[in-house]
Each structure stands twice: as C-alpha cells, then as structure tokens.
C-alpha positions in Angstrom: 111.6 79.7 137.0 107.8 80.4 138.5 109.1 84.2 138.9 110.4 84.1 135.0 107.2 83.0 134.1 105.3 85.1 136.1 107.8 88.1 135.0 106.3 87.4 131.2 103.0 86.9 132.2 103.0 90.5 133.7 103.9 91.8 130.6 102.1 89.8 128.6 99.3 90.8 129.9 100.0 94.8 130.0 100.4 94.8 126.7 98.0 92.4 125.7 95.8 95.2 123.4 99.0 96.0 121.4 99.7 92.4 120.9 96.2 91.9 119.4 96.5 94.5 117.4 99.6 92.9 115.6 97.6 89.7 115.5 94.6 91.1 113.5 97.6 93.0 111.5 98.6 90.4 110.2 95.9 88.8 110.1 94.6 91.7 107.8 97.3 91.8 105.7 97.3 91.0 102.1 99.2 90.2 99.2 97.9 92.8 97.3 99.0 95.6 99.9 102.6 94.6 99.0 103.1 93.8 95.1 101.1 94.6 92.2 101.3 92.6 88.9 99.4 92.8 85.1 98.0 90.2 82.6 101.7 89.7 81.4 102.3 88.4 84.7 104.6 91.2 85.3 105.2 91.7 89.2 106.0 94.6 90.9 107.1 95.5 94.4 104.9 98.9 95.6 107.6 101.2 97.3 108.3 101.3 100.8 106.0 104.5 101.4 103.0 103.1 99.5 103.1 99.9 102.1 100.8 100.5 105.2 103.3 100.3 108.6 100.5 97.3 109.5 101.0 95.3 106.3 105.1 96.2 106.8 104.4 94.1 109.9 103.4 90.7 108.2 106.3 90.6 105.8 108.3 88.2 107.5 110.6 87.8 104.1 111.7 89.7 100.6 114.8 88.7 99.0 115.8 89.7 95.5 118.2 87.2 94.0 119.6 87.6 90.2 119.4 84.1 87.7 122.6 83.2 85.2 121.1 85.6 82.8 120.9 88.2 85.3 117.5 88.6 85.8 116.2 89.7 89.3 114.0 86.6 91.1 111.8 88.1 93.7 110.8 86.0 96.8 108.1 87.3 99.1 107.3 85.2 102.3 104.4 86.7 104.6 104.0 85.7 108.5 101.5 82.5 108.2 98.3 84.2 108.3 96.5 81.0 109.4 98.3 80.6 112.7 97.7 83.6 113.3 93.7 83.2 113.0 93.9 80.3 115.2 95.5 82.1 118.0 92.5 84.8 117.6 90.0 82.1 117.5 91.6 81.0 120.5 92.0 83.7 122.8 88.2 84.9 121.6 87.0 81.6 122.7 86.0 80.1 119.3 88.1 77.0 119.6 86.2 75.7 122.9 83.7 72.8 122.9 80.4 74.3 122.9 78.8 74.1 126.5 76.1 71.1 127.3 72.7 71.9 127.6 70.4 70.2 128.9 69.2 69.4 124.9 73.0 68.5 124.3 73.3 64.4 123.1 74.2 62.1 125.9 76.7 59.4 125.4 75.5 55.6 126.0 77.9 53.4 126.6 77.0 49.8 125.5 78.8 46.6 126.2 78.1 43.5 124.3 78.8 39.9 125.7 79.1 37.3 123.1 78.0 33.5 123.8 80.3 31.0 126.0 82.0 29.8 123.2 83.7 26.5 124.4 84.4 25.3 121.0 87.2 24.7 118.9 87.4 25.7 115.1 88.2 21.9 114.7 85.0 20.8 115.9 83.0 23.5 113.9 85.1 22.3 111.3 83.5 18.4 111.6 80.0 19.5 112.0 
C-alpha cells in the first residue's frame, strides 16, 4: 500500500505544474466562453471551434434532451468552480492559520468556583 501511495505521489508531483494549470483552467472558465443568449432569453451553444481547449476542460456536462412538443432542453453542468478555488487557496497556503506574533492575542483561561452551596431548594424555598 506505502509503495502505491508513494507510486502516486511520484507522479503527482512530476506533473504537479500541468495539474495547476487545469486547476486555474477551470477555475478561469466561464459561462459565457460556452453559450451565448439575447434579451428574448434565447440561448445558444457557441460551436465546438469557438470554445477555448481550456474552457472545453471545465465542461463536466451538456445534454440536449427534446420536451413532448419536441422542443430541444439544453442542460449545461460545469466542474464546481468553488472546489476548485479551495484546492488553490490551499496548496498556495491561503487556508493556513495566520502565524503568532509576538502582537498575536493570547488566550486566558479562567475558572470560576461558585460558593459551597450546602442548601436545598426546599430550604431556600422556607426562607
């Protein structure tokens, strides 16, 4: 299993440049780069050649289906664009607690002790 791992690691990190670079592909991507619609509200799919090879990346779904009447429903889905920021963030080192200083807050801890309460509700109660 350690050698698996290690196995991926290796590649991993070989081709760790061409794996950022489909990170901040996708991460770049945009609706826009893929359809087109007017004021009517009229959508339109830009044609395979118009659709940068980057962008072609971060479609993770298109599926034309037809309704009863025969009219084509278009469904788009792109990769999750905010995952993919958070592994960015991550692996730049944005995510990390920020380092103490000495002008960073220190944390008191208090502990309160309450009186020797030997008492019963009742005899509160009578008083």
């Amino acid at each position: 299993m350690q050698d698996r791992l290690k196995g991926r690691s290796q590649v991993i990190s070989q081709n760790k440049e061409s794996v950022a670079k489909y990170l901040l592909d996708i991460a770049s991507a945009n609706l826009t780069d893929v359809l087109t619609w007017d004021e009517a509200g009229n959508v339109k799919v830009k044609a395979s050649a118009d659709i940068p090879d980057h962008v072609a990346g971060a479609i993770k779904k298109i599926r034309v289906t037809r309704s009863r009447e025969g009219e084509p429903a278009l469904e788009l889905e792109m990769h999750d664009k905010v995952s993919v920021l958070r592994v960015l963030a991550k692996a730049a080192g944005l995510m990390e607690p920020p380092d103490k200083g000495p002008d960073a807050p220190s944390v008191v801890g208090i502990k309160m002790v309450g009186p020797d309460v030997t008492t019963t509700y009742e005899e509160v109660e009578k008083k």
